[in-house]
PDB file of the backbone (N, CA, C, O) and the ligand in Angstrom, with CONECT records:
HET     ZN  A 101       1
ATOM      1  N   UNK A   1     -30.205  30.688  52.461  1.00  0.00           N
ATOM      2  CA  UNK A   1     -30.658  30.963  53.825  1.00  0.00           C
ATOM      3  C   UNK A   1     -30.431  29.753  54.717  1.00  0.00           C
ATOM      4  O   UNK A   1     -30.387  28.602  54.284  1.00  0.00           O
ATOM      5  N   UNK A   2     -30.309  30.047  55.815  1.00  0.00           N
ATOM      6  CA  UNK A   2     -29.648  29.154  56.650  1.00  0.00           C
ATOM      7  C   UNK A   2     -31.095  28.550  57.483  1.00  0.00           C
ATOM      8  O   UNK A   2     -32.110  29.219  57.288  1.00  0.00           O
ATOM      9  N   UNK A   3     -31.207  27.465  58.290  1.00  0.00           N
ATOM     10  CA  UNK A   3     -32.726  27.357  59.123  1.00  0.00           C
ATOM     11  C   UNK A   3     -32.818  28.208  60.223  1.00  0.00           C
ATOM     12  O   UNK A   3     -33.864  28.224  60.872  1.00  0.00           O
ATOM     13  N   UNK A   4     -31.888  28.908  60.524  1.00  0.00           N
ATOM     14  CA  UNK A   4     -32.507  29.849  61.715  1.00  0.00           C
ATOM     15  C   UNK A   4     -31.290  31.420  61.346  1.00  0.00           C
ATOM     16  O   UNK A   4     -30.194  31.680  60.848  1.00  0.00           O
ATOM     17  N   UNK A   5     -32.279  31.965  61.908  1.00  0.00           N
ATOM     18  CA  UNK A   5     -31.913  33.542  61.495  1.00  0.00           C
ATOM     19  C   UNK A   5     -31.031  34.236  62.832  1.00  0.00           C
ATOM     20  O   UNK A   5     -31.838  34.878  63.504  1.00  0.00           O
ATOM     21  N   UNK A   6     -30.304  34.274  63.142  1.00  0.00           N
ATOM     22  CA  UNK A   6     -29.979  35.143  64.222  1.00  0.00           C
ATOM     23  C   UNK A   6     -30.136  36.581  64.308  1.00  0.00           C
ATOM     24  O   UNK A   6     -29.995  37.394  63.394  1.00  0.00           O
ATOM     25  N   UNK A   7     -30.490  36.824  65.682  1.00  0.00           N
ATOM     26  CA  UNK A   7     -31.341  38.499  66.004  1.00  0.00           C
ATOM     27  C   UNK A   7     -30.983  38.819  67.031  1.00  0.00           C
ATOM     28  O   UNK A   7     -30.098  38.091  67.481  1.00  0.00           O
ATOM     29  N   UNK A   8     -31.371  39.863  67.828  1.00  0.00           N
ATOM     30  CA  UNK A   8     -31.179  40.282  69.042  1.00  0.00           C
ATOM     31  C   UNK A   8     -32.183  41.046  69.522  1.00  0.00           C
ATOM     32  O   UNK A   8     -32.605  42.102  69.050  1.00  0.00           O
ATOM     33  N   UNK A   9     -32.847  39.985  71.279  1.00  0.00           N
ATOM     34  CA  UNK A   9     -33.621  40.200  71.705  1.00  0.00           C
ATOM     35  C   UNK A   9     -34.538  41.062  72.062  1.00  0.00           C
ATOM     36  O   UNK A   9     -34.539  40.844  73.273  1.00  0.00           O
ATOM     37  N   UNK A  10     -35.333  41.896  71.895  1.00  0.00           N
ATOM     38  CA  UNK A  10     -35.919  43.564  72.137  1.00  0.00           C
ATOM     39  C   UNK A  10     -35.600  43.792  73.397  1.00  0.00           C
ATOM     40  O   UNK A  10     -34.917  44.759  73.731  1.00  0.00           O
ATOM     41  N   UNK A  11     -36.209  42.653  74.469  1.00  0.00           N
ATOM     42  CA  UNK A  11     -36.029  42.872  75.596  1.00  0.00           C
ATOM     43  C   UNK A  11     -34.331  43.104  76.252  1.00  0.00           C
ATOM     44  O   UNK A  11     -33.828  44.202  76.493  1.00  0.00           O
ATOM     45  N   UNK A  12     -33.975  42.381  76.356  1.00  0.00           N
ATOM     46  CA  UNK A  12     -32.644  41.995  76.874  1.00  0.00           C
ATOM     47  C   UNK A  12     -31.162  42.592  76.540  1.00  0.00           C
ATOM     48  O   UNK A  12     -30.151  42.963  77.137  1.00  0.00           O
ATOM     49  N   UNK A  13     -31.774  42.422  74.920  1.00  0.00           N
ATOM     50  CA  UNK A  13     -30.090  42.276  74.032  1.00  0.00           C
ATOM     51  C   UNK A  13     -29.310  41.143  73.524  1.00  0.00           C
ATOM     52  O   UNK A  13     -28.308  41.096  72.810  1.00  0.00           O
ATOM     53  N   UNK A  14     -30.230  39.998  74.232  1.00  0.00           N
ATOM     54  CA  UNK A  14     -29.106  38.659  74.479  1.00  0.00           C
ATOM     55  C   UNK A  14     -29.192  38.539  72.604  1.00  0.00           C
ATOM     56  O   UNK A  14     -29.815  39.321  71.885  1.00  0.00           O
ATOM     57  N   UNK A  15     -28.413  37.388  72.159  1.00  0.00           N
ATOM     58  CA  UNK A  15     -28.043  37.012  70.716  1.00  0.00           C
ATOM     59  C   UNK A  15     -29.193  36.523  71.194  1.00  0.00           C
ATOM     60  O   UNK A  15     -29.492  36.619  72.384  1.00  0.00           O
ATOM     61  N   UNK A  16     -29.951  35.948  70.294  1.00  0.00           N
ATOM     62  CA  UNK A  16     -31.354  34.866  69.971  1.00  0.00           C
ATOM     63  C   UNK A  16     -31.142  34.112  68.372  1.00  0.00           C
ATOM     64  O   UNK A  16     -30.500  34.733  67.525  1.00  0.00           O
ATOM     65  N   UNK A  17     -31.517  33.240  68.164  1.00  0.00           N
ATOM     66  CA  UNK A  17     -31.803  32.497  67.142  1.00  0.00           C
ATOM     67  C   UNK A  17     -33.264  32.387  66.835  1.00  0.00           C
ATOM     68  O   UNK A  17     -33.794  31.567  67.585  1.00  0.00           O
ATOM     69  N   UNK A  18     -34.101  32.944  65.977  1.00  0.00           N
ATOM     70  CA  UNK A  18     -35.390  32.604  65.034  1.00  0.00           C
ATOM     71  C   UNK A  18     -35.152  30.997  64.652  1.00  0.00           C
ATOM     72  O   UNK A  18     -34.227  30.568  63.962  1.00  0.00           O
ATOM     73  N   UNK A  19     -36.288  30.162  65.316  1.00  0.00           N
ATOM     74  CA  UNK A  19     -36.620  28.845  64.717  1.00  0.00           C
ATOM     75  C   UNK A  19     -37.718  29.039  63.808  1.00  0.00           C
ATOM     76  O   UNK A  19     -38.423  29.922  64.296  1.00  0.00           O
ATOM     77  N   UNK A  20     -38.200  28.636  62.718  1.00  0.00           N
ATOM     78  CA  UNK A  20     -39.643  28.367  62.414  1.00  0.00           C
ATOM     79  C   UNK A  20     -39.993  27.025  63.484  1.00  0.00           C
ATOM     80  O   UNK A  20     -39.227  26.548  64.321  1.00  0.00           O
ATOM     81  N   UNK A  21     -40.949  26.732  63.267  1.00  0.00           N
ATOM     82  CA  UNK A  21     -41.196  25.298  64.314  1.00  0.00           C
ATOM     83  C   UNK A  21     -42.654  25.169  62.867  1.00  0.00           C
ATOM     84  O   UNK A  21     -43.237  25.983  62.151  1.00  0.00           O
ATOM     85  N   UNK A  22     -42.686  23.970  63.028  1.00  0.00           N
ATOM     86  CA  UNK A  22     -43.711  23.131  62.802  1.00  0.00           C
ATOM     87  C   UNK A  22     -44.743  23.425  62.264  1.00  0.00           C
ATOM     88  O   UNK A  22     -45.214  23.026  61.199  1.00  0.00           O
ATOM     89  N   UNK A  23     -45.282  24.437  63.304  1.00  0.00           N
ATOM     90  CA  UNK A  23     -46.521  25.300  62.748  1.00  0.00           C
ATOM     91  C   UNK A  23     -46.440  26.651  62.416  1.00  0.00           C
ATOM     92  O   UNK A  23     -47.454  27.349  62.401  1.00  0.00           O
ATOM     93  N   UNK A  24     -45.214  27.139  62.119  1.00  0.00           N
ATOM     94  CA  UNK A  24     -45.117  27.944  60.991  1.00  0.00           C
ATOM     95  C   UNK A  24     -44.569  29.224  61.769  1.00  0.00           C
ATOM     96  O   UNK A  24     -44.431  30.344  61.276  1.00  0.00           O
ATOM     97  N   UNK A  25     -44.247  28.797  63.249  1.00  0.00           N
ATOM     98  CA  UNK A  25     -44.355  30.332  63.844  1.00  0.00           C
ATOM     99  C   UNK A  25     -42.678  30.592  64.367  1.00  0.00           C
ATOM    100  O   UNK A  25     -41.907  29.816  64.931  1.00  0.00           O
ATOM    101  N   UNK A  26     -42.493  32.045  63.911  1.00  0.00           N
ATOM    102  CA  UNK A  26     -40.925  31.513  64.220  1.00  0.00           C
ATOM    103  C   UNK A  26     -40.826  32.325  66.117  1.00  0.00           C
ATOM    104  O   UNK A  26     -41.108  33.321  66.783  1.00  0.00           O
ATOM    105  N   UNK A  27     -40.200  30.945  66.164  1.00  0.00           N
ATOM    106  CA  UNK A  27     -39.791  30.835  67.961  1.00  0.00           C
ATOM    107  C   UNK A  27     -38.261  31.735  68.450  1.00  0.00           C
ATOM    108  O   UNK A  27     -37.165  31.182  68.349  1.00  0.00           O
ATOM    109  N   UNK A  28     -38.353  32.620  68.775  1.00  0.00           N
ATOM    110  CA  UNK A  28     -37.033  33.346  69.700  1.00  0.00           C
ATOM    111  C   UNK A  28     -36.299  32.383  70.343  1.00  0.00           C
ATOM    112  O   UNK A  28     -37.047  31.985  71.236  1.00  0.00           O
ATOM    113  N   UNK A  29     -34.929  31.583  70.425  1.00  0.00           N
ATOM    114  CA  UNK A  29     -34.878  30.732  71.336  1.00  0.00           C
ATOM    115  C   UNK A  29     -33.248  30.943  71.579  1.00  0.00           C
ATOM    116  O   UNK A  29     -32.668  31.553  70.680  1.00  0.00           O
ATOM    117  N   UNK A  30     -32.565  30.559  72.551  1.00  0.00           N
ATOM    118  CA  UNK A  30     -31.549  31.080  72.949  1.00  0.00           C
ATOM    119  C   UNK A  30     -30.697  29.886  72.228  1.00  0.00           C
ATOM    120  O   UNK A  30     -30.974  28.704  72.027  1.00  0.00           O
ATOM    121  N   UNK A  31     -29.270  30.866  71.844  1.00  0.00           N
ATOM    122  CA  UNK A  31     -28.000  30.219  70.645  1.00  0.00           C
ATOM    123  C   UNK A  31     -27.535  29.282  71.238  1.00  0.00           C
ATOM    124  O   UNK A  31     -26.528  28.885  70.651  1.00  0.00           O
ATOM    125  N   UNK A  32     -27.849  28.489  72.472  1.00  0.00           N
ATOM    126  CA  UNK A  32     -26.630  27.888  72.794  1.00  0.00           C
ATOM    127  C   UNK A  32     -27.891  25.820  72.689  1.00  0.00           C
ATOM    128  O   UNK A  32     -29.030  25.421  72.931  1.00  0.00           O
ATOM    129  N   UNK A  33     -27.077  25.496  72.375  1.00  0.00           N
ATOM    130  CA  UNK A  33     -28.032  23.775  71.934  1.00  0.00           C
ATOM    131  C   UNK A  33     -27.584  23.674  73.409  1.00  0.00           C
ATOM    132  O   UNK A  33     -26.635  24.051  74.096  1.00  0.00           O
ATOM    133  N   UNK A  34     -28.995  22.819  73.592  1.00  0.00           N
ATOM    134  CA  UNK A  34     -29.259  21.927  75.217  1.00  0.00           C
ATOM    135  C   UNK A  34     -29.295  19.805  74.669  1.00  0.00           C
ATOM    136  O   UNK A  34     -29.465  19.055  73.708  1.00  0.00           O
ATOM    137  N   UNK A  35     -29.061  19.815  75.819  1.00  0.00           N
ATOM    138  CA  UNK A  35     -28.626  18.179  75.419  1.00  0.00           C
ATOM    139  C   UNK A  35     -30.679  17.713  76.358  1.00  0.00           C
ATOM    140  O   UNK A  35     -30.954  18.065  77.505  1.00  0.00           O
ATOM    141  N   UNK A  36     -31.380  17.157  75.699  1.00  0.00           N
ATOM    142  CA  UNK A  36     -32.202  16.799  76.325  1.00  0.00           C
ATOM    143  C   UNK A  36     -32.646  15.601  76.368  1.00  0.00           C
ATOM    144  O   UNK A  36     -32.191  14.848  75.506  1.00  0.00           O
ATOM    145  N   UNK A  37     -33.769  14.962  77.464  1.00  0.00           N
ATOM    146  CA  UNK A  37     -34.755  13.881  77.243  1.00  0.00           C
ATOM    147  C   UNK A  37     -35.744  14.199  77.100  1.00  0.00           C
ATOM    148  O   UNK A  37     -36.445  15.029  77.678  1.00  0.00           O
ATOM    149  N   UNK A  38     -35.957  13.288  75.967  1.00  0.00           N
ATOM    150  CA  UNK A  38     -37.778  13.267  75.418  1.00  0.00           C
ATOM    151  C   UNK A  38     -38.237  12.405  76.409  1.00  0.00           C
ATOM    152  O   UNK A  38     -37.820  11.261  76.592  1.00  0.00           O
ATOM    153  N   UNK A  39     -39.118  12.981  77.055  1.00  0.00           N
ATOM    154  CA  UNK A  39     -39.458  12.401  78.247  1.00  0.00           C
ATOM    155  C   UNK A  39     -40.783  13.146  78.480  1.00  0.00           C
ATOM    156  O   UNK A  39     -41.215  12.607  79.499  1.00  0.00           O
ATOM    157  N   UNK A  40     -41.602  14.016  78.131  1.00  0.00           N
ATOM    158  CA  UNK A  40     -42.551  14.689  78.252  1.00  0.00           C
ATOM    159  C   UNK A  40     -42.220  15.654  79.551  1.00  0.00           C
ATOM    160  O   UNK A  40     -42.918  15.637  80.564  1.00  0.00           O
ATOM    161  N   UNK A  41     -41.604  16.103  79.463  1.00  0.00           N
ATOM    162  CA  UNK A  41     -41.645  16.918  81.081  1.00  0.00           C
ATOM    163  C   UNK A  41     -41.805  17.930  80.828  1.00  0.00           C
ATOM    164  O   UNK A  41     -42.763  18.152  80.087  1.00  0.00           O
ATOM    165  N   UNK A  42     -41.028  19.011  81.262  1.00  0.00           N
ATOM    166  CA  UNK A  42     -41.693  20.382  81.733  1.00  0.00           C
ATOM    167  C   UNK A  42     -40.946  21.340  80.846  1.00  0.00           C
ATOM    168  O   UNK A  42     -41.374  22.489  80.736  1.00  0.00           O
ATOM    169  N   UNK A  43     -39.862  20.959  80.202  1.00  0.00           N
ATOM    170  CA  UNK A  43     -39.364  21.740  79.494  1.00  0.00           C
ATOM    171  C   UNK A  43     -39.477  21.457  78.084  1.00  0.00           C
ATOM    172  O   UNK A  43     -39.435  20.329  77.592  1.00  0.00           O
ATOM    173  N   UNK A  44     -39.701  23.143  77.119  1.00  0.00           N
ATOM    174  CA  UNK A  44     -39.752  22.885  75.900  1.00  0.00           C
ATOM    175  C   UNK A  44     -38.516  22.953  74.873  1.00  0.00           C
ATOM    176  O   UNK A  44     -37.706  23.876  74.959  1.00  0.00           O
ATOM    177  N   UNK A  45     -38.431  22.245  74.189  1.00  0.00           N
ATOM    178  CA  UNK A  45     -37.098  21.731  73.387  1.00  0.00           C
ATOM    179  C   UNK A  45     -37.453  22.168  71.574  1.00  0.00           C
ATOM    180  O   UNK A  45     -38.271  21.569  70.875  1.00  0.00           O
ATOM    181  N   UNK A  46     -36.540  23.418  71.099  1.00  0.00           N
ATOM    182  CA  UNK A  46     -37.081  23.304  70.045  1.00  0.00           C
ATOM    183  C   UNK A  46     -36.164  22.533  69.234  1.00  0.00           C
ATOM    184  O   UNK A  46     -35.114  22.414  69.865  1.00  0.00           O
ATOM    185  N   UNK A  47     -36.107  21.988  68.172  1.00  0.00           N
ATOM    186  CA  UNK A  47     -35.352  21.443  67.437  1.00  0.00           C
ATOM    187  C   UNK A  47     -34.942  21.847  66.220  1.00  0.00           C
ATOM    188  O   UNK A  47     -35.789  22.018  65.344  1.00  0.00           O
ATOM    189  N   UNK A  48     -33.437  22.088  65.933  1.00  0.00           N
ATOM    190  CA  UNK A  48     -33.459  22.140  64.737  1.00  0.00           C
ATOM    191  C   UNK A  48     -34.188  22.323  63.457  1.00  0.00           C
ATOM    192  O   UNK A  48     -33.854  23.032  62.508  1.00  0.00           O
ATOM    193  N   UNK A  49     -35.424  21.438  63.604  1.00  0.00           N
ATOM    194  CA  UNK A  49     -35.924  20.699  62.146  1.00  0.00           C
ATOM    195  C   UNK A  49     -37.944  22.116  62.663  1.00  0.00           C
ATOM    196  O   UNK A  49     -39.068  22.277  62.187  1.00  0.00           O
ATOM    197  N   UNK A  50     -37.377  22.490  63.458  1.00  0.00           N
ATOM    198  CA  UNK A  50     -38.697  22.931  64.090  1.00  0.00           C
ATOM    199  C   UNK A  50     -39.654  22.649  65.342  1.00  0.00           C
ATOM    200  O   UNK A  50     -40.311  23.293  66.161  1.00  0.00           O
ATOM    201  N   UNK A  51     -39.311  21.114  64.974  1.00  0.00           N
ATOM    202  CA  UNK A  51     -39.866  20.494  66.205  1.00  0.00           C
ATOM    203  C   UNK A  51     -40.081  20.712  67.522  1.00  0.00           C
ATOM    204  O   UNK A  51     -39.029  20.633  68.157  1.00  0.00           O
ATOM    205  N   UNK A  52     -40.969  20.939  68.141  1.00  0.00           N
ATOM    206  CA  UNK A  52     -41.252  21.111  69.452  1.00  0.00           C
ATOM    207  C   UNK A  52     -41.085  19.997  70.273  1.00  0.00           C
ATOM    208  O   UNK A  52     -41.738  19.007  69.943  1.00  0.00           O
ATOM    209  N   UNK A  53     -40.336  19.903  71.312  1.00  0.00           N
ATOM    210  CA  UNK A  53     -40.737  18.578  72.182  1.00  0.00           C
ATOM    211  C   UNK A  53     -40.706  18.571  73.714  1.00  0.00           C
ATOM    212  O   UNK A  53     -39.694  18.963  74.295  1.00  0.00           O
ATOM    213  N   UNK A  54     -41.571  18.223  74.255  1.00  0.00           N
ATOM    214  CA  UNK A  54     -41.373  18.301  75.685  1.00  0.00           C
ATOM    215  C   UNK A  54     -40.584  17.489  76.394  1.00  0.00           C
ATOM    216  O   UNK A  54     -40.840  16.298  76.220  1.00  0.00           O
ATOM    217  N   UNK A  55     -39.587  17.760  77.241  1.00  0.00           N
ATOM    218  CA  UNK A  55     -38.839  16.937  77.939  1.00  0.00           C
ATOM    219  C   UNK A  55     -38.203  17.523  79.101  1.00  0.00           C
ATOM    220  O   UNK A  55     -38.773  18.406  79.742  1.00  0.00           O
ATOM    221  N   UNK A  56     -36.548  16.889  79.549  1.00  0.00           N
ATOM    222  CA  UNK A  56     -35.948  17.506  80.230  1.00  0.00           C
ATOM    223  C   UNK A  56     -34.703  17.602  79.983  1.00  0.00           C
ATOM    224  O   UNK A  56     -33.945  16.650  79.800  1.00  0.00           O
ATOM    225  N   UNK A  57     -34.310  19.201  79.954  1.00  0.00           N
ATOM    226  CA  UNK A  57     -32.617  19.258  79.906  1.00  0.00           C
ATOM    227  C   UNK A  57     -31.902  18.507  80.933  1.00  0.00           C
ATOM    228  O   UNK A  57     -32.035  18.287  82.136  1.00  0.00           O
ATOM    229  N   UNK A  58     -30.989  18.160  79.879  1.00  0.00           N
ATOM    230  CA  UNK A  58     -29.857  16.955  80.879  1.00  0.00           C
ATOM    231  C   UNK A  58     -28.491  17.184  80.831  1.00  0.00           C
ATOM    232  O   UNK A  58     -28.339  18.074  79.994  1.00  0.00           O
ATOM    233  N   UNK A  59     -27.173  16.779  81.387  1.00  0.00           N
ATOM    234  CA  UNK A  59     -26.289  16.890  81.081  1.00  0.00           C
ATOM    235  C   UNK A  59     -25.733  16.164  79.733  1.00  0.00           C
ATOM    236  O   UNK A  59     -26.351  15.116  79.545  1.00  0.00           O
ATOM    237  N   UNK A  60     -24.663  16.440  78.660  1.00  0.00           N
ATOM    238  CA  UNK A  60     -24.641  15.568  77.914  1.00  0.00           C
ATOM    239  C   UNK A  60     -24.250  14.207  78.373  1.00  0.00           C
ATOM    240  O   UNK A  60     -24.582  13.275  77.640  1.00  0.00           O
ATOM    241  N   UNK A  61     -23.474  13.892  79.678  1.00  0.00           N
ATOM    242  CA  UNK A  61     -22.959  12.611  80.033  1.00  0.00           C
ATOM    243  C   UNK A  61     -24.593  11.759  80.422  1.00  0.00           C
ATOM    244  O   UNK A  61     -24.552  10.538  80.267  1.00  0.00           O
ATOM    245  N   UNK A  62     -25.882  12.320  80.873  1.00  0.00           N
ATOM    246  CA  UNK A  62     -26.756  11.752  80.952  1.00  0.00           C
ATOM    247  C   UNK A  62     -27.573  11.088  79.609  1.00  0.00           C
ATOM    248  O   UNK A  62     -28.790  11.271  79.604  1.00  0.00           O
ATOM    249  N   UNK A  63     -27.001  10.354  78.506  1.00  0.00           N
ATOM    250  CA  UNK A  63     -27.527   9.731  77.832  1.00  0.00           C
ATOM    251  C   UNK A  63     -29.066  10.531  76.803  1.00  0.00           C
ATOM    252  O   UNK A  63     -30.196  10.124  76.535  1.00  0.00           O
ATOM    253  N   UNK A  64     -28.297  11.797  76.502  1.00  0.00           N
ATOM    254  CA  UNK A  64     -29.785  12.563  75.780  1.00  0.00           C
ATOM    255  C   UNK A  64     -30.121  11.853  74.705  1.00  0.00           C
ATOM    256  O   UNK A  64     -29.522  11.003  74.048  1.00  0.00           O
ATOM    257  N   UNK A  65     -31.364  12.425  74.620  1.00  0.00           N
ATOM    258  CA  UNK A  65     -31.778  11.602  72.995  1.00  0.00           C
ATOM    259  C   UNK A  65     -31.921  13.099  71.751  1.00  0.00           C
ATOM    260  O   UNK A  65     -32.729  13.176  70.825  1.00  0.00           O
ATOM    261  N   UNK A  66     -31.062  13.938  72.066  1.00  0.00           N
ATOM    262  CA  UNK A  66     -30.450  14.823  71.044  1.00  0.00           C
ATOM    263  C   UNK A  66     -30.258  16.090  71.972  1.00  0.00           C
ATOM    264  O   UNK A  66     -30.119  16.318  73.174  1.00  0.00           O
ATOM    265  N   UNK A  67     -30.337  16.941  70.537  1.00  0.00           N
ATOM    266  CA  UNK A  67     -30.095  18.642  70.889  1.00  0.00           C
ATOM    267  C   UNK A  67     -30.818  19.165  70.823  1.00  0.00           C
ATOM    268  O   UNK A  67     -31.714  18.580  70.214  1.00  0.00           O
ATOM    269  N   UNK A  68     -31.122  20.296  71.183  1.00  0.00           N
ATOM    270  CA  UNK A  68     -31.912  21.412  70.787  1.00  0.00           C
ATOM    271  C   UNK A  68     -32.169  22.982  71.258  1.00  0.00           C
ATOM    272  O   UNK A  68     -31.386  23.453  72.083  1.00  0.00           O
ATOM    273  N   UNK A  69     -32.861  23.505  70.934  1.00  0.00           N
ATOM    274  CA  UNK A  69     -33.318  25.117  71.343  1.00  0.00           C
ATOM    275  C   UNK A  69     -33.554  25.218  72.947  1.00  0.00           C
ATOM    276  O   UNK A  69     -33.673  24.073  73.382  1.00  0.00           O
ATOM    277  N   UNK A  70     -33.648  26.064  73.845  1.00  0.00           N
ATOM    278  CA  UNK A  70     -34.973  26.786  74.035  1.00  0.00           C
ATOM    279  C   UNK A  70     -35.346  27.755  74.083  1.00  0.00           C
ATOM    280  O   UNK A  70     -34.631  28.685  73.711  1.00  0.00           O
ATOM    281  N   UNK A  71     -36.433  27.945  74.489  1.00  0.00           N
ATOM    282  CA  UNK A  71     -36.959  29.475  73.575  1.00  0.00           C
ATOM    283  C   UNK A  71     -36.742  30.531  74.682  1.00  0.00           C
ATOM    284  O   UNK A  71     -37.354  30.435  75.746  1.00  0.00           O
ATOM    285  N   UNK A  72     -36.132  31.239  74.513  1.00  0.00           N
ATOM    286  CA  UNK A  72     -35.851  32.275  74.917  1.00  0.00           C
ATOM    287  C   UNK A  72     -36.529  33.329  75.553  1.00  0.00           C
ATOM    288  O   UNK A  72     -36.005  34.245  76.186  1.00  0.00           O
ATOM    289  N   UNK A  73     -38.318  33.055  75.246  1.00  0.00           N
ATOM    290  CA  UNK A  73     -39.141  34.056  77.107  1.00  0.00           C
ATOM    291  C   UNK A  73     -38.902  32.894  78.041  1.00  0.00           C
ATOM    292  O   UNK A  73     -38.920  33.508  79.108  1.00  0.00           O
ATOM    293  N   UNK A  74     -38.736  31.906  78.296  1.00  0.00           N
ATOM    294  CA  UNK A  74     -38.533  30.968  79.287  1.00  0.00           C
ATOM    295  C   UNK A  74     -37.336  31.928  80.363  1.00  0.00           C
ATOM    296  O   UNK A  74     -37.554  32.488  81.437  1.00  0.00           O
ATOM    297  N   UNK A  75     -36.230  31.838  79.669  1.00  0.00           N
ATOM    298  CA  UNK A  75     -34.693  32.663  80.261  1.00  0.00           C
ATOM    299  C   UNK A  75     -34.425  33.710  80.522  1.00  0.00           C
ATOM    300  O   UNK A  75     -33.807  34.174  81.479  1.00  0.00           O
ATOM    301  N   UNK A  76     -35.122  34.391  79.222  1.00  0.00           N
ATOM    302  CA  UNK A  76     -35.425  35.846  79.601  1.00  0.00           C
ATOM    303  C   UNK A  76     -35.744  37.045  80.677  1.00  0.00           C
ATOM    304  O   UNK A  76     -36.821  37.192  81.253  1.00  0.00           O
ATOM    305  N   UNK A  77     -34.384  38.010  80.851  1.00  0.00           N
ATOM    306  CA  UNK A  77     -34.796  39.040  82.137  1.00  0.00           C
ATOM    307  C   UNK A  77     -36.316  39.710  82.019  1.00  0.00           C
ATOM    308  O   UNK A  77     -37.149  39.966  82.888  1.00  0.00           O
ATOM    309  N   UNK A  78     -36.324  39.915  80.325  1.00  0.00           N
ATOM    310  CA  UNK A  78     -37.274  41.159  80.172  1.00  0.00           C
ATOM    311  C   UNK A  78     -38.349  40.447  79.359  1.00  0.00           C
ATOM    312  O   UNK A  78     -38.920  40.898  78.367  1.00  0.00           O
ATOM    313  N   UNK A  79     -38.523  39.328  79.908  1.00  0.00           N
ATOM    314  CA  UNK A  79     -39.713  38.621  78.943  1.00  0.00           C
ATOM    315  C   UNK A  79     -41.409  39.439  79.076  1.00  0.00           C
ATOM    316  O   UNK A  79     -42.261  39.361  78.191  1.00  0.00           O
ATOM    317  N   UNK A  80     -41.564  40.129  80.285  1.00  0.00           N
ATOM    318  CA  UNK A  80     -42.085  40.710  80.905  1.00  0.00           C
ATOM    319  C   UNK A  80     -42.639  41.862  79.641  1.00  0.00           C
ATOM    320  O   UNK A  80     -43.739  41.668  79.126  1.00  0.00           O
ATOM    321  N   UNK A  81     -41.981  42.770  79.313  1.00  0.00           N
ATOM    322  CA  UNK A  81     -42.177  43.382  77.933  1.00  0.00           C
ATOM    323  C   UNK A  81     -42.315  43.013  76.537  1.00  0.00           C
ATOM    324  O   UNK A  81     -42.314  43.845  75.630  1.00  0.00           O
ATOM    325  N   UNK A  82     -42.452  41.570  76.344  1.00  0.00           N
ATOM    326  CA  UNK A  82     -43.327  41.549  75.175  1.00  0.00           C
ATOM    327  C   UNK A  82     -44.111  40.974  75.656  1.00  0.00           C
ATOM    328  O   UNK A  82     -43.911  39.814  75.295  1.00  0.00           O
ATOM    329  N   UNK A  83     -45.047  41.006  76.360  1.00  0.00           N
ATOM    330  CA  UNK A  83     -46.578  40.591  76.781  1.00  0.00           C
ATOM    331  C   UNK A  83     -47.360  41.345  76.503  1.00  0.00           C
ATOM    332  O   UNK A  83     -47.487  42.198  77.382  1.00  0.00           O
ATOM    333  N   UNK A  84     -47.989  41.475  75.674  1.00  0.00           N
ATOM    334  CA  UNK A  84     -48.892  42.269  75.515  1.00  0.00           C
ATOM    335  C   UNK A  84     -50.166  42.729  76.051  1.00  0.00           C
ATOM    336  O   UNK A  84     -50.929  41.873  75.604  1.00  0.00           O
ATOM    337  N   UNK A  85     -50.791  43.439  76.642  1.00  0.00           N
ATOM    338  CA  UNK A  85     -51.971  43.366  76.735  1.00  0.00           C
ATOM    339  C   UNK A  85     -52.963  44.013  75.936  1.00  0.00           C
ATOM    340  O   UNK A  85     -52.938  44.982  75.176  1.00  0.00           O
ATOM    341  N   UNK A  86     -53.927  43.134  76.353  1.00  0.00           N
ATOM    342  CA  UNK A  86     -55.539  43.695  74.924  1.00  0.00           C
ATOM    343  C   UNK A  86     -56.257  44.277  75.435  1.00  0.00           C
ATOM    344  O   UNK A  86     -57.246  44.702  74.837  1.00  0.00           O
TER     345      UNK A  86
HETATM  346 ZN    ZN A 101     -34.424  38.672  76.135  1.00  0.00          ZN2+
END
């Protein structure tokens, strides 16, 4: 098995990639790696390894301090339909 599972989105259709992350939960996050800074900012970065990190997507010529995910209700047309309500 590979670390992430590829699927396709309920909402959308788009390709998605399954992360596990960290705490065990696997994250929807879109196939394409973002070049980011760990920088605490506003965007969430999943990583490879699981890792969550807050920062900001950058260009790669802006000096990132790696790659990573993101998760895919962020981008999402139809994120709107898996919300559930109780
Ligand atoms: Zn979607």
């Amino acid at each position: 098995m590979s670390r992430g599972n590829f699927g396709r989105c309920a909402g959308c259709g788009a390709q998605i990639i399954w992360i596990k992350t960290k705490a065990g939960k696997n994250m929807p996050c879109n196939t394409l790696l973002v070049d980011y800074k760990a920088d605490g900012g506003k965007d969430k970065i999943v990583l490879q390894t699981g890792e969550v990190v807050s920062g900001t997507i950058v260009s790669s010529q802006d000096n990132p301090d790696g790659s990573g995910y993101t998760s895919h209700f962020a981008t999402c047309s139809n994120a709107k339909n898996f919300r559930r309500r109780r």
